[in-house]
BADRENVEX-224751 format. One record per atom (N, C-alpha, C): y, x, z; residue number from 0; atom name. Coordinates in steps of 0.2 Angstrom, whole numbers, plus 5000, padded with zeros to 4 digits. Example, Ala and Ser with C-alpha at 12.3 -4.5 7.8 and 13.67 -1.06 7.14 Angstrom:
2
{y: 4972, x: 5066, z: 5039, pos: 0, site: N}
{y: 4978, x: 5062, z: 5039, pos: 0, site: CA}
{y: 4984, x: 5066, z: 5039, pos: 0, site: C}
{y: 4989, x: 5064, z: 5035, pos: 1, site: N}
{y: 4995, x: 5068, z: 5036, pos: 1, site: CA}
{y: 5000, x: 5064, z: 5039, pos: 1, site: C}
This chain:
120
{y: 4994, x: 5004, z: 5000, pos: 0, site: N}
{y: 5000, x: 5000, z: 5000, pos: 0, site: CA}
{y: 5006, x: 5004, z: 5000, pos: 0, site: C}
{y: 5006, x: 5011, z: 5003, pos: 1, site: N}
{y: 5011, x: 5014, z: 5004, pos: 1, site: CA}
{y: 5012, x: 5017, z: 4996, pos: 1, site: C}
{y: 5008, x: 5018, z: 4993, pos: 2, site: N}
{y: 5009, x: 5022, z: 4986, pos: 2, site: CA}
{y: 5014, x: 5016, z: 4983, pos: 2, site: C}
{y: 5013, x: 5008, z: 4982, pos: 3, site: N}
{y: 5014, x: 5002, z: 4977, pos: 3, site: CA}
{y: 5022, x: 5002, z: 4979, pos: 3, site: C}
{y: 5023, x: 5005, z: 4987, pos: 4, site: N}
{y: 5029, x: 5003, z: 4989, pos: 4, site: CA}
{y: 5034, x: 5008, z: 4988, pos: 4, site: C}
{y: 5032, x: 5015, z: 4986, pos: 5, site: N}
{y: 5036, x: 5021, z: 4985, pos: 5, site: CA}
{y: 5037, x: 5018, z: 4977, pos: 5, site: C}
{y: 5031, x: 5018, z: 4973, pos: 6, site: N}
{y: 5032, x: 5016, z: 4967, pos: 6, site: CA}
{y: 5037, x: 5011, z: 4964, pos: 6, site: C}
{y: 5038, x: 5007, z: 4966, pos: 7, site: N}
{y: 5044, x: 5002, z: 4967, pos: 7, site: CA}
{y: 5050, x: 5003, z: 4970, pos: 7, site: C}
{y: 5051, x: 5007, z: 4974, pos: 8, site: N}
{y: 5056, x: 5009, z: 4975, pos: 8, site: CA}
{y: 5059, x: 5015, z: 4970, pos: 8, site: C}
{y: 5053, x: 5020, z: 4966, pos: 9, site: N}
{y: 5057, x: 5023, z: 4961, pos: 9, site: CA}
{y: 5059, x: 5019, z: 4955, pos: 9, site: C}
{y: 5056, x: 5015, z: 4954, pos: 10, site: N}
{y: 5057, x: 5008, z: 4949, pos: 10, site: CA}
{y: 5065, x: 5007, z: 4950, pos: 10, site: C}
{y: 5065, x: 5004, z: 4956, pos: 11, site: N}
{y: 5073, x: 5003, z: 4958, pos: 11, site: CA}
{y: 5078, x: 5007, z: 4957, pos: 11, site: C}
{y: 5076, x: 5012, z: 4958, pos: 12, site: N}
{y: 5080, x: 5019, z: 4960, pos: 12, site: CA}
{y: 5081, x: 5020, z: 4952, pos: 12, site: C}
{y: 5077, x: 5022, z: 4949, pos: 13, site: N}
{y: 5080, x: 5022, z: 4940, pos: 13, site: CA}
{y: 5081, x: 5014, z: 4938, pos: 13, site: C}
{y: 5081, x: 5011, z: 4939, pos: 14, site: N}
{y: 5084, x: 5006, z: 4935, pos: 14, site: CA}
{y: 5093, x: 5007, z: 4940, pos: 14, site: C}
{y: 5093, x: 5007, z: 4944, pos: 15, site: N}
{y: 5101, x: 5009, z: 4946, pos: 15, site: CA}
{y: 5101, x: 5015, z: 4944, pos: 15, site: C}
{y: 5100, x: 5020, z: 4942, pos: 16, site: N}
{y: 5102, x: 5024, z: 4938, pos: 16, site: CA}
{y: 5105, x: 5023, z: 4933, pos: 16, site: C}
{y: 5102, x: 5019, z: 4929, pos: 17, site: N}
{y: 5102, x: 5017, z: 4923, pos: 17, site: CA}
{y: 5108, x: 5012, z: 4921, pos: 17, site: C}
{y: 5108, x: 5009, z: 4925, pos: 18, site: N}
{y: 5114, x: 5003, z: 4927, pos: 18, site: CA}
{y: 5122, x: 5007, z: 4928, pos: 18, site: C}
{y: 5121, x: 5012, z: 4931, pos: 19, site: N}
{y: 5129, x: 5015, z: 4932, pos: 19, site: CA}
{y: 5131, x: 5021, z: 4927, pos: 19, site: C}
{y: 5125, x: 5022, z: 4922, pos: 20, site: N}
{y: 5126, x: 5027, z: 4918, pos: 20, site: CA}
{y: 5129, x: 5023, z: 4912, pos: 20, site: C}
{y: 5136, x: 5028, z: 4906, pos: 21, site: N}
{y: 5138, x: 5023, z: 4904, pos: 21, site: CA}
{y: 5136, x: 5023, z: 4897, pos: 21, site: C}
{y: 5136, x: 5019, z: 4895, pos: 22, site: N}
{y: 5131, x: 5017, z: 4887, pos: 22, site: CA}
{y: 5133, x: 5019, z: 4882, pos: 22, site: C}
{y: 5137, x: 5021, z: 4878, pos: 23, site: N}
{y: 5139, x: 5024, z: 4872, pos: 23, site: CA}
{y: 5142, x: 5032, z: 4875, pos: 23, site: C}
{y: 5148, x: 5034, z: 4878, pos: 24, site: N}
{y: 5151, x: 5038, z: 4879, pos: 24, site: CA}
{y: 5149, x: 5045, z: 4883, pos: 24, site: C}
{y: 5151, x: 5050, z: 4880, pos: 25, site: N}
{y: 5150, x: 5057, z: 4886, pos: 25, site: CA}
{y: 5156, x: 5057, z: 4888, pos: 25, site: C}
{y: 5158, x: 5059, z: 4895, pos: 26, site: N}
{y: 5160, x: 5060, z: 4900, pos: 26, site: CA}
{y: 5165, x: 5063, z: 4899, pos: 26, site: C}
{y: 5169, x: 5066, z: 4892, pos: 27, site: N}
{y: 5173, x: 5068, z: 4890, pos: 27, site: CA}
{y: 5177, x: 5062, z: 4887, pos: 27, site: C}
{y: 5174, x: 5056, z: 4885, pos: 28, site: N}
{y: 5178, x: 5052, z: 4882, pos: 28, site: CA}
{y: 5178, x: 5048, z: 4885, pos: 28, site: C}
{y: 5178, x: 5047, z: 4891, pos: 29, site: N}
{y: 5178, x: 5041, z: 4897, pos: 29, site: CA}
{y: 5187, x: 5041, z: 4897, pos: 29, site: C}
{y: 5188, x: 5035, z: 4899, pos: 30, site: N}
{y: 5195, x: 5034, z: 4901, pos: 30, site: CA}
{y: 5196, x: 5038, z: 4907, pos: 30, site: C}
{y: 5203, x: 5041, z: 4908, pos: 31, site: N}
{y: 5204, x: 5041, z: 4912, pos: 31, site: CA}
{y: 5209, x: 5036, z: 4915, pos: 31, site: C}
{y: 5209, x: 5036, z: 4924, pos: 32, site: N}
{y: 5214, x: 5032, z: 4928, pos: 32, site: CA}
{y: 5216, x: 5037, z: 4932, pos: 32, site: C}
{y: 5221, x: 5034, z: 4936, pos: 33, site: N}
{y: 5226, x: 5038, z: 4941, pos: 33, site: CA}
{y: 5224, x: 5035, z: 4946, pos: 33, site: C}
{y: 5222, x: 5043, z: 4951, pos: 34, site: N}
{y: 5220, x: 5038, z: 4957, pos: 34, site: CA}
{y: 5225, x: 5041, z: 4961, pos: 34, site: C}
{y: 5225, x: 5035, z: 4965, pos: 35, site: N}
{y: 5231, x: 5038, z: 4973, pos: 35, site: CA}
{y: 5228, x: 5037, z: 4980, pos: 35, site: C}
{y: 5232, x: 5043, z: 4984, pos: 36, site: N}
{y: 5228, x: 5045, z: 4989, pos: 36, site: CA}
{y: 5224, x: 5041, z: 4993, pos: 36, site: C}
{y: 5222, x: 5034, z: 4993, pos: 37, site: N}
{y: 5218, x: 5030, z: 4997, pos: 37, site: CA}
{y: 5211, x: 5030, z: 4994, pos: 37, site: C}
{y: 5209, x: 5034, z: 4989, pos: 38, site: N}
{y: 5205, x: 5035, z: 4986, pos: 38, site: CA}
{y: 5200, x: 5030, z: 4980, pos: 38, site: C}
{y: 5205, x: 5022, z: 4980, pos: 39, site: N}
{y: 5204, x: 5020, z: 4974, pos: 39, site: CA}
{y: 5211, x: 5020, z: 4968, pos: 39, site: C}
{y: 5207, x: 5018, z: 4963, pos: 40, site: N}
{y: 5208, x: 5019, z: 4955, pos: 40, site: CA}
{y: 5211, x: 5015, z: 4954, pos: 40, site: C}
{y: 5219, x: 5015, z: 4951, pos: 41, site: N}
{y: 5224, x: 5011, z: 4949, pos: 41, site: CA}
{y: 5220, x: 5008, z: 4938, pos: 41, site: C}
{y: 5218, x: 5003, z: 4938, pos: 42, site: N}
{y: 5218, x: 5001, z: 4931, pos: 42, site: CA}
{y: 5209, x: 5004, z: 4929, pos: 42, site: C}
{y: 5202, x: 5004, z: 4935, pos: 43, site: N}
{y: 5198, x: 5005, z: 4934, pos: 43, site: CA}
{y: 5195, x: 5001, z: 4940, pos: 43, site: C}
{y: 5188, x: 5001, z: 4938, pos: 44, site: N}
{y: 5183, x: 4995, z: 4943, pos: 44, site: CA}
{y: 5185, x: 5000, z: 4952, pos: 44, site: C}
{y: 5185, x: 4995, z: 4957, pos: 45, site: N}
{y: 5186, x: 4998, z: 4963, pos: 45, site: CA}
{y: 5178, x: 4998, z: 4965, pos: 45, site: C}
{y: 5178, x: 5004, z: 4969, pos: 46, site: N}
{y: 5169, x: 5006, z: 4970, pos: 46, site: CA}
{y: 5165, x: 4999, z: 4974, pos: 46, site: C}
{y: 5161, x: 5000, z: 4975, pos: 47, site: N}
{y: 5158, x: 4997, z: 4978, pos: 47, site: CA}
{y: 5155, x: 5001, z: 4985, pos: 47, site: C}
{y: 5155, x: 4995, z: 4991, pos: 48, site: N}
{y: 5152, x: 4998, z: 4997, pos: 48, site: CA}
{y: 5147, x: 4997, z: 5000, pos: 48, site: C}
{y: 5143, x: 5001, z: 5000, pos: 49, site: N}
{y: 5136, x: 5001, z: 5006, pos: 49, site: CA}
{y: 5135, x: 4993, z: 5006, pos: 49, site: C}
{y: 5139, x: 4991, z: 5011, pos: 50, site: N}
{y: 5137, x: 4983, z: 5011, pos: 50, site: CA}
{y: 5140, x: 4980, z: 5007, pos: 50, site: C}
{y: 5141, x: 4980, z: 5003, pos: 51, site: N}
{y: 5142, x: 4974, z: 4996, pos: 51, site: CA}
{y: 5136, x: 4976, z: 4993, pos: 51, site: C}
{y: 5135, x: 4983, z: 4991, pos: 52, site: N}
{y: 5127, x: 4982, z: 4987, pos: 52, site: CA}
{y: 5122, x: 4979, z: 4991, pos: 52, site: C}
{y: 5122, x: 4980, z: 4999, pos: 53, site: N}
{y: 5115, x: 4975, z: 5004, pos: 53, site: CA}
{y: 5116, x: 4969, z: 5001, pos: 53, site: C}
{y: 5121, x: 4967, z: 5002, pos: 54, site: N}
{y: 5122, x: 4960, z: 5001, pos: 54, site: CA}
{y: 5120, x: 4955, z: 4998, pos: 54, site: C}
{y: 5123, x: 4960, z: 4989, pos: 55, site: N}
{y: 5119, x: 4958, z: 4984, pos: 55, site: CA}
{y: 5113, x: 4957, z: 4983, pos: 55, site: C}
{y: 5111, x: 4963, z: 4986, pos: 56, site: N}
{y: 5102, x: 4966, z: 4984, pos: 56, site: CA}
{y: 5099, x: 4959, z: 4990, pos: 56, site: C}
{y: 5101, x: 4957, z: 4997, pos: 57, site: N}
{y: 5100, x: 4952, z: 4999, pos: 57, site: CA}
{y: 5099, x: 4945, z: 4995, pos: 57, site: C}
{y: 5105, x: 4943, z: 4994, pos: 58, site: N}
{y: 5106, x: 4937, z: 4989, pos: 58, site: CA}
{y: 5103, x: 4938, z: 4985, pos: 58, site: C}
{y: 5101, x: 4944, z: 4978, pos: 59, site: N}
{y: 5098, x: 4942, z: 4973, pos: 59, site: CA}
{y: 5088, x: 4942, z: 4978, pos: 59, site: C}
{y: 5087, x: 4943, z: 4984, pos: 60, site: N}
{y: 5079, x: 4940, z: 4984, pos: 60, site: CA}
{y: 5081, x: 4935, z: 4988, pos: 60, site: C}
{y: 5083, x: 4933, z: 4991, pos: 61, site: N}
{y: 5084, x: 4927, z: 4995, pos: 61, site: CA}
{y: 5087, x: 4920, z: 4988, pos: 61, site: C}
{y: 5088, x: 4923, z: 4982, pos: 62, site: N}
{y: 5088, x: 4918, z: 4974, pos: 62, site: CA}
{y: 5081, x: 4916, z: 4973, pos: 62, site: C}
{y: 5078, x: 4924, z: 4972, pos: 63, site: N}
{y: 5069, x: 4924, z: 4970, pos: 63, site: CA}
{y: 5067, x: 4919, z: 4974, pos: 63, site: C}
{y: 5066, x: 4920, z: 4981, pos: 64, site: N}
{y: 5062, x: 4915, z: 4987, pos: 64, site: CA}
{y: 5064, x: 4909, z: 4986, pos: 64, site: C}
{y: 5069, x: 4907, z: 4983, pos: 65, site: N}
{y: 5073, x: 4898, z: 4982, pos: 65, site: CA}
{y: 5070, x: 4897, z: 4976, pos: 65, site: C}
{y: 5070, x: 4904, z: 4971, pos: 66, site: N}
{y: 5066, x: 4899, z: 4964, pos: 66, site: CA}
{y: 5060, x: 4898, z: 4964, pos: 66, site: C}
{y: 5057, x: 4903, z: 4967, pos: 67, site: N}
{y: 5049, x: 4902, z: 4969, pos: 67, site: CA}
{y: 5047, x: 4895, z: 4971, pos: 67, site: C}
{y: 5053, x: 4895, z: 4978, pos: 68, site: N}
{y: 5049, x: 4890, z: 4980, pos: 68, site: CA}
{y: 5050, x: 4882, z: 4977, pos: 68, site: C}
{y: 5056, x: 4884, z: 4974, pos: 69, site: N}
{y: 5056, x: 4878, z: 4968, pos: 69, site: CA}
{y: 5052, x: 4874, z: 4963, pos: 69, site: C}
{y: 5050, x: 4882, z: 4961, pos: 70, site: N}
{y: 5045, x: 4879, z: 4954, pos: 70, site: CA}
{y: 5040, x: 4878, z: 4959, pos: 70, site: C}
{y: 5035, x: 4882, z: 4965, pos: 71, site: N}
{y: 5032, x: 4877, z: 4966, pos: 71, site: CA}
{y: 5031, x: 4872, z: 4968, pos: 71, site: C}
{y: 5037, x: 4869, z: 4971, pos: 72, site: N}
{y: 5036, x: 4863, z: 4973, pos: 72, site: CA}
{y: 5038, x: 4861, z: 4966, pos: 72, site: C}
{y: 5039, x: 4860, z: 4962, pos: 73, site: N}
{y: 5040, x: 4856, z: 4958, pos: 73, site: CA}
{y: 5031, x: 4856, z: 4952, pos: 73, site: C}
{y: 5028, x: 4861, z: 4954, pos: 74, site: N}
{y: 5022, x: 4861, z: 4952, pos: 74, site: CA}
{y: 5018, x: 4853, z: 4955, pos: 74, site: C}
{y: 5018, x: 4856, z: 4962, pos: 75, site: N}
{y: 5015, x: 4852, z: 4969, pos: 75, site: CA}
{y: 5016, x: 4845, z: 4966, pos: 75, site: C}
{y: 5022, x: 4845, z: 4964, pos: 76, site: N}
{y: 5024, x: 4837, z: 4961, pos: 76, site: CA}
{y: 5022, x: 4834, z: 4955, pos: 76, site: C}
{y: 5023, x: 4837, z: 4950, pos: 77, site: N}
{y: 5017, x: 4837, z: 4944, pos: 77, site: CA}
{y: 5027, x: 4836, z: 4939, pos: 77, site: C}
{y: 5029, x: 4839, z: 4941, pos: 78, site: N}
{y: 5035, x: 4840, z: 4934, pos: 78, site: CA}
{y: 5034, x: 4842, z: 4930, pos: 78, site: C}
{y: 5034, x: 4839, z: 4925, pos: 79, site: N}
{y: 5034, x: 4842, z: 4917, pos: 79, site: CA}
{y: 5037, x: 4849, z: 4915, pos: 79, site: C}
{y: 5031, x: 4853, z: 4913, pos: 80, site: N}
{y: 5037, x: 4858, z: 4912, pos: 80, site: CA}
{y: 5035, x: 4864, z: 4919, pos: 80, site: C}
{y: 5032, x: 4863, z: 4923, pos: 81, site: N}
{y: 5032, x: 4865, z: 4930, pos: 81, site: CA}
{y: 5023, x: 4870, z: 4928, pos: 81, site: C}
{y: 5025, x: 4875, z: 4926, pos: 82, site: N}
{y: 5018, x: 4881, z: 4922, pos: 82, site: CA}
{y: 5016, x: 4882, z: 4930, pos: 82, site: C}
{y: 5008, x: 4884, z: 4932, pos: 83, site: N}
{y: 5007, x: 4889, z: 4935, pos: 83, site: CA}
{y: 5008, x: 4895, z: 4935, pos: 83, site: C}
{y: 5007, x: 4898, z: 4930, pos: 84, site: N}
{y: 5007, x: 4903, z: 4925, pos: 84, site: CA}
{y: 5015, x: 4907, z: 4930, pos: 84, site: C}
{y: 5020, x: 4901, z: 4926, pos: 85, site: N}
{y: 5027, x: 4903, z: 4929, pos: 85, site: CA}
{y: 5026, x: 4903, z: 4937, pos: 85, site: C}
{y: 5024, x: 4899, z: 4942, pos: 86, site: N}
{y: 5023, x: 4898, z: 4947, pos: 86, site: CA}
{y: 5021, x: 4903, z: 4949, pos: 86, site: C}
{y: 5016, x: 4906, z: 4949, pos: 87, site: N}
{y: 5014, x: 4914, z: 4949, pos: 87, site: CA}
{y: 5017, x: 4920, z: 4949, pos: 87, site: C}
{y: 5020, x: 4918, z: 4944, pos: 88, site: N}
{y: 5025, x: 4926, z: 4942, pos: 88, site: CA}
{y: 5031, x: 4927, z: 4946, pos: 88, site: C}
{y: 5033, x: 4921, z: 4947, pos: 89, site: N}
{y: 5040, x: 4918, z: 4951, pos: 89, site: CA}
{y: 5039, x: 4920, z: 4960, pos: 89, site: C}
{y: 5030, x: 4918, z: 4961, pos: 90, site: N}
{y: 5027, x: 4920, z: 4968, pos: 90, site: CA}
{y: 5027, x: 4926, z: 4968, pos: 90, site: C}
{y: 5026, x: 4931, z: 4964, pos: 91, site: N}
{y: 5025, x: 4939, z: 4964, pos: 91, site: CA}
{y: 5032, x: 4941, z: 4963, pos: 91, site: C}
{y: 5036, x: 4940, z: 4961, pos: 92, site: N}
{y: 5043, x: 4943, z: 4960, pos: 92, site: CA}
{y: 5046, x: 4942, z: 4966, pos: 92, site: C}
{y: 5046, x: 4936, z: 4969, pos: 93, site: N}
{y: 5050, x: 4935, z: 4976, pos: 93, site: CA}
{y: 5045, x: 4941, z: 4981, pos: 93, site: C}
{y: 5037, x: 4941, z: 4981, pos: 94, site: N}
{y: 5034, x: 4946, z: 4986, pos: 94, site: CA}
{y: 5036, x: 4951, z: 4987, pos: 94, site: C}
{y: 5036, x: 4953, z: 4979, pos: 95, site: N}
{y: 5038, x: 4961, z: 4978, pos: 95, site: CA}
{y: 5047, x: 4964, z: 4982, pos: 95, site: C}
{y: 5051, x: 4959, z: 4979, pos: 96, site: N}
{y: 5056, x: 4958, z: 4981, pos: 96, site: CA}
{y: 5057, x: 4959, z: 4990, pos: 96, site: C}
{y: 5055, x: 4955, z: 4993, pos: 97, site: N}
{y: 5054, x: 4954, z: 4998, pos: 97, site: CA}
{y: 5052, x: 4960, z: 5002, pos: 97, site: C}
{y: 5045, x: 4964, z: 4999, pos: 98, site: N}
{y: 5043, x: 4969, z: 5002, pos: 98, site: CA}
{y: 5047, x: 4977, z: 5000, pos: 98, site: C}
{y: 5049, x: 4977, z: 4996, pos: 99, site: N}
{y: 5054, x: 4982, z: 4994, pos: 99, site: CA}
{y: 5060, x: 4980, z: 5000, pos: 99, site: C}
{y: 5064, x: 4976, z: 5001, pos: 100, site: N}
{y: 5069, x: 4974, z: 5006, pos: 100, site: CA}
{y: 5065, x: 4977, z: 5013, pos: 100, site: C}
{y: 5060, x: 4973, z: 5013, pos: 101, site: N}
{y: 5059, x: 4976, z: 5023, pos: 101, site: CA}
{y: 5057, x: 4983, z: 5022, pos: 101, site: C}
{y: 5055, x: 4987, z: 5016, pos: 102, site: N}
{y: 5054, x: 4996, z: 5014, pos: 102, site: CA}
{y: 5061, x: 4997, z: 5016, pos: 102, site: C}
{y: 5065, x: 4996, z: 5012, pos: 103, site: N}
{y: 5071, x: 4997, z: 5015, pos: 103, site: CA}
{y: 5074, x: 4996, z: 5020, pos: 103, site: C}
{y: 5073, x: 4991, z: 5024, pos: 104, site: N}
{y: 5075, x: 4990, z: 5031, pos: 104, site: CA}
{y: 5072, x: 4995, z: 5035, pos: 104, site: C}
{y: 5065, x: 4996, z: 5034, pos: 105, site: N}
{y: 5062, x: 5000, z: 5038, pos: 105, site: CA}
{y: 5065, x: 5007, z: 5038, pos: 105, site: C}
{y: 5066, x: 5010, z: 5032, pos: 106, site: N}
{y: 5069, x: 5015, z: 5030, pos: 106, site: CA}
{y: 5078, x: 5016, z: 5036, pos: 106, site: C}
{y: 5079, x: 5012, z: 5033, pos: 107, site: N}
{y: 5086, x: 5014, z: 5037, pos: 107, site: CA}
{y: 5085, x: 5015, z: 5045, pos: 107, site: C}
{y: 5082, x: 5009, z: 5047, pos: 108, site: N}
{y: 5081, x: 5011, z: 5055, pos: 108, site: CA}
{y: 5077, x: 5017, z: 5056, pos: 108, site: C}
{y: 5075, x: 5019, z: 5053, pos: 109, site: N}
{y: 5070, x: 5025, z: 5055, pos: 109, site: CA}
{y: 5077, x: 5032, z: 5052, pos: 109, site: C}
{y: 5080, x: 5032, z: 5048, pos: 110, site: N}
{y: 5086, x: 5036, z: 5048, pos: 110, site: CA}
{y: 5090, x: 5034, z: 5053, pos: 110, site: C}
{y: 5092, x: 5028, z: 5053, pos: 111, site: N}
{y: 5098, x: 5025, z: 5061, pos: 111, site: CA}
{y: 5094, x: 5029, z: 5069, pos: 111, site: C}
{y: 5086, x: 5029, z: 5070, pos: 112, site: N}
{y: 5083, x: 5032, z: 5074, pos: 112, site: CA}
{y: 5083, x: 5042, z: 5077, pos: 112, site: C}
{y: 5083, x: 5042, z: 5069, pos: 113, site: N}
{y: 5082, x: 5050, z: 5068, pos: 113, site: CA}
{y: 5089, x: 5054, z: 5069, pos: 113, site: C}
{y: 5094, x: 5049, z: 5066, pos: 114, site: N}
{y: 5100, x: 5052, z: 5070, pos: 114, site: CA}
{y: 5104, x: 5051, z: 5076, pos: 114, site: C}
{y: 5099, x: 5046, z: 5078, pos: 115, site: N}
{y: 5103, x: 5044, z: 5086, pos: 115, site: CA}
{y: 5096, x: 5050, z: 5090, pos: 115, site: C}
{y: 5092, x: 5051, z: 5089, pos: 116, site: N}
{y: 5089, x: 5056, z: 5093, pos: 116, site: CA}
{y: 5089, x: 5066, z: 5090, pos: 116, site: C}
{y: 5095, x: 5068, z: 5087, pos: 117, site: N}
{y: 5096, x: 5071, z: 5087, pos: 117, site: CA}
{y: 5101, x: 5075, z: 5093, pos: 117, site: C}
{y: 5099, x: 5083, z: 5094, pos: 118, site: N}
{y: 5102, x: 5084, z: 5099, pos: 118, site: CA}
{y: 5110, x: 5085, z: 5098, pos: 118, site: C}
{y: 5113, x: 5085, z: 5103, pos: 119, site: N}
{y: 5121, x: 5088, z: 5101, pos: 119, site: CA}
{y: 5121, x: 5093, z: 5104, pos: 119, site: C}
């Protein structure tokens, strides 16, 4: 189990990679902006913080778990249009999601641990 859960988390980790890398241009012909001394960019995206990406990454599997449980109650019910097929892939997508999150909860507390038992 531990290997499925490393492995998805390097999944994660290149797929953000991927995401913040930019898609046509090298790094010479990026726009530049003007930053002033508070540390964000006058006329460019303002970075994002540690907790707005949890957040997000929150909300988008607590979406999974709502859709999950949607389709299958709407299976349970007999709605047209309501696949098991889908119901299944929807059930592993929200798991998977899920389990990666408490990897990563685990992960922090075990760094939030190892720093507060260091010596001064």
């Amino acid at each position: 189990m531990s290997h499925s859960v490393t492995s998805i988390l390097s999944q994660i980790r290149s797929f953000q990679t991927q995401a913040t890398q930019p898609l046509s241009s090298p790094l010479s012909e990026m726009p530049r902006t003007n930053a002033i001394p508070g540390g964000t960019a006058i006329g460019g995206p303002a970075p994002t913080s540690f907790s707005d990406t949890l957040r997000g990454a929150l909300s988008s599997v607590n979406e999974a778990q709502a859709k999950s449980g949607g389709l299958a109650r709407d299976f349970e019910l007999g709605v047209p249009g309501a696949d098991l097929a889908k119901v299944m892939i929807a059930s592993q997508q929200s798991q998977i999601a899920f389990r990666a999150t408490v990897e990563v909860r685990n992960r922090l507390v075990q760094a939030y641990q190892d720093v507060m038992n260091m010596p001064l």
